[in-house]
C-alpha positions in Angstrom: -1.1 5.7 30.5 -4.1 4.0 32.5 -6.4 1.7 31.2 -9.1 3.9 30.1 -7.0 6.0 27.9 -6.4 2.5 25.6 -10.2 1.8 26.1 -11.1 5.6 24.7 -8.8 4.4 21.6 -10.7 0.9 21.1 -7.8 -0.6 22.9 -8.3 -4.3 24.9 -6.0 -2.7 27.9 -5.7 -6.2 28.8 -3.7 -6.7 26.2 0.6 -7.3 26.8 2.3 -3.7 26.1 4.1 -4.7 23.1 0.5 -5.4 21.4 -1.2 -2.9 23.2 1.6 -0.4 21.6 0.9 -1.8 18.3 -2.8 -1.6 18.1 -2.2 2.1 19.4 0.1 2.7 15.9 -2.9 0.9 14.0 -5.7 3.2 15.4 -4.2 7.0 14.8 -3.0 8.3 11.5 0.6 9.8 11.6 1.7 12.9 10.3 5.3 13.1 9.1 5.2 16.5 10.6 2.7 19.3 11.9 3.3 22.6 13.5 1.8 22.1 16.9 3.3 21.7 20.2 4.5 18.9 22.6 1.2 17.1 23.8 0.5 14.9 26.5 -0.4 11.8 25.8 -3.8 11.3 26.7 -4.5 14.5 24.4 -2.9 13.0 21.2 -5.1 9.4 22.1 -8.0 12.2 22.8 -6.9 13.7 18.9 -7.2 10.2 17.1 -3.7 11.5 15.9 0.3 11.5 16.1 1.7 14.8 15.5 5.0 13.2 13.7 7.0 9.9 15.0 8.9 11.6 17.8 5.3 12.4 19.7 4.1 8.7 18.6 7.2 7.6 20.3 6.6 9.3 23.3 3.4 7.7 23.4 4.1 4.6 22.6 7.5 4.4 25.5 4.2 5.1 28.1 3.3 1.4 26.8 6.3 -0.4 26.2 9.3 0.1 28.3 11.7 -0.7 25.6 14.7 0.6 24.8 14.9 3.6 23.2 16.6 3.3 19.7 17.5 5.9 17.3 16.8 3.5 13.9 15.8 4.4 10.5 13.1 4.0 8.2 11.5 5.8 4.9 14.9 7.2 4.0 15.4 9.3 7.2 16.1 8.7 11.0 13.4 6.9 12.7 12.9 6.5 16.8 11.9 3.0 17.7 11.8 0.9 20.9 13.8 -2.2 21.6 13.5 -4.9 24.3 14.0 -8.9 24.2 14.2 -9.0 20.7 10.8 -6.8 20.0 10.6 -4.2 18.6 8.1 -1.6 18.8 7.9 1.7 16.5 6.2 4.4 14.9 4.6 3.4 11.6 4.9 -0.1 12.7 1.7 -2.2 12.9 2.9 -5.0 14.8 5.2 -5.3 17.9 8.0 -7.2 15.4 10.0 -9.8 16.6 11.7 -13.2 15.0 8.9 -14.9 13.8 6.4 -13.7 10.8 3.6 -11.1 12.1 0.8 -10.9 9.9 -0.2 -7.2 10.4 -3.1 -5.3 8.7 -1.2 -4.2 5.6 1.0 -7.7 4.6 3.6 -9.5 6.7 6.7 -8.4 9.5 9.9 -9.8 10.7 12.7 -8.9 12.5 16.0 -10.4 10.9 19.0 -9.3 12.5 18.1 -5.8 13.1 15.9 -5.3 10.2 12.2 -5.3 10.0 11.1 -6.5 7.1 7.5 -5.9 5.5 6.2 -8.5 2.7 3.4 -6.7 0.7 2.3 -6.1 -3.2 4.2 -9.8 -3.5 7.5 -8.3 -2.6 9.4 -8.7 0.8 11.6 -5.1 1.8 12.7 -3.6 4.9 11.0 -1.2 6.5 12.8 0.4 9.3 16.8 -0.9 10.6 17.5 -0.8 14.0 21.5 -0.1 13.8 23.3 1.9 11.8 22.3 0.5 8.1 21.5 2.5 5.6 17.7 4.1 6.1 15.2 2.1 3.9 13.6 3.9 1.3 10.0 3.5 2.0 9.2 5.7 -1.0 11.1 8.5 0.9 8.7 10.8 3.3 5.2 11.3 3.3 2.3 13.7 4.7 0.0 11.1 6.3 0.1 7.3 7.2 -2.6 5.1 8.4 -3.9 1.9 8.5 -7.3 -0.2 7.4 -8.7 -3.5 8.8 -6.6 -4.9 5.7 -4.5 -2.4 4.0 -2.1 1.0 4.8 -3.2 4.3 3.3 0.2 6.4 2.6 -0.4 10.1 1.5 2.6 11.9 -0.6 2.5 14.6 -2.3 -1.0 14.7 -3.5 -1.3 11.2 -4.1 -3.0 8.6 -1.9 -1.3 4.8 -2.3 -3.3 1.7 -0.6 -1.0 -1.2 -0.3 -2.2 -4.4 1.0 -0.5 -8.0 0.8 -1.3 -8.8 -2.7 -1.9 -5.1 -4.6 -0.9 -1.1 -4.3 -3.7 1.2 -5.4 -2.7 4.7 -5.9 -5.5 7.7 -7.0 -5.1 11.5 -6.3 -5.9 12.4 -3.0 -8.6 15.4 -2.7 -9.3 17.0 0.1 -12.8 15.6 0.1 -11.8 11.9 0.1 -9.6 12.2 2.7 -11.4 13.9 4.8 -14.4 10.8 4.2 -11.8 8.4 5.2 -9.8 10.2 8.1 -12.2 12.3 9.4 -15.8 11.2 9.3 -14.0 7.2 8.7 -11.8 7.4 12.0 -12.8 9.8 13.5 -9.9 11.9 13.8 -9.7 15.7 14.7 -10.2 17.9 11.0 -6.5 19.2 12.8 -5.2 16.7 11.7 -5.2 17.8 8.0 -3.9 21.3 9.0 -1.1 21.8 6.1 -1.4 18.8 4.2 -1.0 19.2 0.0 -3.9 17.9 -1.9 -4.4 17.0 -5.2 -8.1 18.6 -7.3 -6.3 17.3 -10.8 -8.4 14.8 -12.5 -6.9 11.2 -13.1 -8.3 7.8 -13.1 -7.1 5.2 -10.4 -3.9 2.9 -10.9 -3.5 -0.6 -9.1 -0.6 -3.0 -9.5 0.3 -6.5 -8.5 3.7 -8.0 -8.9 5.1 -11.3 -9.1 9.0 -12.7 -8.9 10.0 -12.7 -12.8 11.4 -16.2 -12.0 7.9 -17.5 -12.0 6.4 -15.9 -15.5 9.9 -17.1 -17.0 10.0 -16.9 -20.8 8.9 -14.3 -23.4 5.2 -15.0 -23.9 4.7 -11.7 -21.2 5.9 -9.2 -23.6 3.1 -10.4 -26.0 0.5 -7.7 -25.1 -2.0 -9.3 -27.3 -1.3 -12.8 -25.7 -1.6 -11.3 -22.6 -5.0 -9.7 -23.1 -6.5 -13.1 -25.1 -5.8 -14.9 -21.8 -8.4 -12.3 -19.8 -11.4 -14.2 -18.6 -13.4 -10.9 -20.4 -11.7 -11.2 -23.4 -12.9 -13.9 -26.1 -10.4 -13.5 -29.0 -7.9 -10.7 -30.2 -6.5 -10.1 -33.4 -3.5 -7.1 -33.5 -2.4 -4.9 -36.4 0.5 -2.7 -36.1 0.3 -0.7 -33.0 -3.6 -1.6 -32.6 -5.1 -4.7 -31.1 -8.6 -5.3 -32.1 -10.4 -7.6 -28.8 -14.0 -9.1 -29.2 -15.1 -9.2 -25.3 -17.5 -11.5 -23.0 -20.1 -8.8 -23.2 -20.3 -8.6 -27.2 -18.8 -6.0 -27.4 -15.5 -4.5 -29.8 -12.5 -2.9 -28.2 -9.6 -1.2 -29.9 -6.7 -1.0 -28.1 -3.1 1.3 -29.1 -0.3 -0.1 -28.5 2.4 1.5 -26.6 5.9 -0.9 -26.3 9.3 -0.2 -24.6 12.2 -2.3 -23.6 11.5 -3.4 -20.6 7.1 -3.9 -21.7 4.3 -2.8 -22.9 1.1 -0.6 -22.3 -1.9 -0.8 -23.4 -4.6 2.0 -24.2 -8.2 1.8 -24.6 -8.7 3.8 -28.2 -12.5 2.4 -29.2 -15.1 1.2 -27.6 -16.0 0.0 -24.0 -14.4 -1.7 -21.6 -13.8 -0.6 -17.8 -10.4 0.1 -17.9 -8.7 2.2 -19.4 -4.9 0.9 -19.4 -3.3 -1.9 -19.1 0.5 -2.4 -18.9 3.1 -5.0 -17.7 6.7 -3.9 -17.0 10.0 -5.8 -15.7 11.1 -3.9 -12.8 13.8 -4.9 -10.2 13.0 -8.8 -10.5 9.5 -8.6 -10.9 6.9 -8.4 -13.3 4.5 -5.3 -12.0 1.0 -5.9 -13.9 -0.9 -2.0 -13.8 -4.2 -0.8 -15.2 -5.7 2.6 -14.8 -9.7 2.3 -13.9 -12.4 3.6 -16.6 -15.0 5.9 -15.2 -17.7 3.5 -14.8 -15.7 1.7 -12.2 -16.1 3.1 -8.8 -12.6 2.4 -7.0 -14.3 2.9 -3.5 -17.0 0.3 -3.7 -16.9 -2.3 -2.0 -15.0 -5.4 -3.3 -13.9 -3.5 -6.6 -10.1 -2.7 -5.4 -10.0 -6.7 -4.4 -11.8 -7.7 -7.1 -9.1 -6.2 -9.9 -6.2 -7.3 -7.6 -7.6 -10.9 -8.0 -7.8 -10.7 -12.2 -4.4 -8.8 -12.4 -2.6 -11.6 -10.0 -4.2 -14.3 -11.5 -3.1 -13.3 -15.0 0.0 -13.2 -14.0 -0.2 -16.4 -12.5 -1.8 -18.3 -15.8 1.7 -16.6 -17.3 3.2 -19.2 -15.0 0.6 -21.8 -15.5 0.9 -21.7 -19.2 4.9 -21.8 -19.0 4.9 -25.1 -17.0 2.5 -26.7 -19.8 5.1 -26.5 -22.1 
């Protein structure tokens, strides 16, 4: 592939392969799938798309003469290339190798023939290069791409935007993916060819997690000490399954209570306030802190996702904080 193919993709072609192959993976969406036939690769860079991983692969062995490797990733077999302990793949952001990567999305390494992919606060692999079990991944999905500082994952109607420190989920119209695929990237409207899309109403979700090891003790499963700690929240007062929360704004909030084994949720019954739920679960070693967005919060504006991953994390850390005082 010559040098003014990369440049047509925003590609330095000066760049070594291995990174050069990476920023290529960054730039085009990939389909898990699409009917269409085998491309050359200067069409698909032409496209703004990958047709499935076996036609990003191709691509991508035009770049990097590694070593073709059947792996696996997201549950299922996964083609990747391997040479001097880097690897290079389909999905993959970074070329991966010993050392931590910071890629777009959260963080890579390749330890002993797993890459592994730190993001939401939690460190998992993402794609084995021998014959491990495949890593989940969340299974398959429709359409992958990434951000200048998150990945966008569609599945089944349902568009997830993880980053290091948060996961953002929200139904995926056609609308808004055409804004962000599109008319955002650039991408040929092919590319959504087949794709499931979601009209159903439902407000946007984000989480943040954090090891339960460092919110030790019971205080988390308060849901009314929880929401007294909120920089928005001046006092609460809770009675039965109802907590009653004067906020920073003068205003009254009634909250139901919703409690389970493993935590709590919270509902917004009365009055306003810009979310809409709030919950905090204890979920494979972690404590995963989620709230569903009221309608006066636009999820796509800019600094509102970041802005509600910082107050959810740092919650979560004043959990901490407040354990260590005593």
């Amino acid at each position: 592939m010559d040098a003014r193919v990369l440049a047509a993709a925003g590609i330095d072609p000066e760049l070594p392969a291995a990174q050069a192959a990476a920023m290529l993976v960054r730039r085009l969406p990939l389909r898990w799938r699409a009917a269409i036939g085998v491309r050359a690769p200067e069409t698909v860079v032409e496209s703004r798309w990958f047709a499935g991983p076996a036609e990003c692969h191709r691509v991508l062995a035009r770049l990097f003469r590694g070593t073709p490797v059947r792996g696996s990733a997201f549950a299922s077999t996964w083609p990747l290339l391997e040479a001097a302990g880097v690897v290079v793949a389909p999905a993959l952001p970074v070329a991966a190798h010993a050392d931590e990567q910071p890629g777009p999305d959260g963080v890579y390494e390749l330890e002993r023939g797993t890459v592994w992919r730190e993001a939401v606060g939690e460190r998992q692999p993402l794609l084995c290069t021998g014959s491990a079990a495949a890593p989940d991944g969340g299974g398959a999905f429709d359409l992958l791409w990434f951000g200048s500082a998150e990945r966008y994952l569609l599945r089944a109607g349902t568009l997830e935007i993880e980053d290091l420190f948060s996961v953002a989920r929200v139904r995926a119209t056609r609308s808004l993916v055409e804004r962000l695929v599109v008319r955002g990237l650039r991408v040929d409207p092919e590319v959504l060819e087949g794709l499931a899309f979601s009209e159903r109403e439902a407000p946007p979700e984000i989480e943040v997690r954090r090891p339960v090891e460092l919110v030790a003790g019971e205080r988390w499963r308060d849901p009314a000490a929880v929401l007294a700690a909120r920089t928005d929240i001046r006092s609460v007062a809770r009675h039965g399954e109802e907590i009653v929360a004067e906020t920073a704004r003068d205003s009254t909030v009634v909250f139901r209570v919703a409690e389970v084994a493993r935590g709590w949720r919270l509902f917004t019954w009365e009055g306003d306030y810009p979310l809409r739920t709030l919950g905090l679960m204890e979920r494979t070693g972690h404590l995963v802190f989620t709230a569903a967005l009221g309608p006066d919060l636009d999820f796509f504006a800019p600094g509102v996702r970041g802005r509600l991953a910082f107050d959810l994390r740092s919650d979560l850390i004043a959990l901490g904080k407040a354990k260590k005082a005593r």
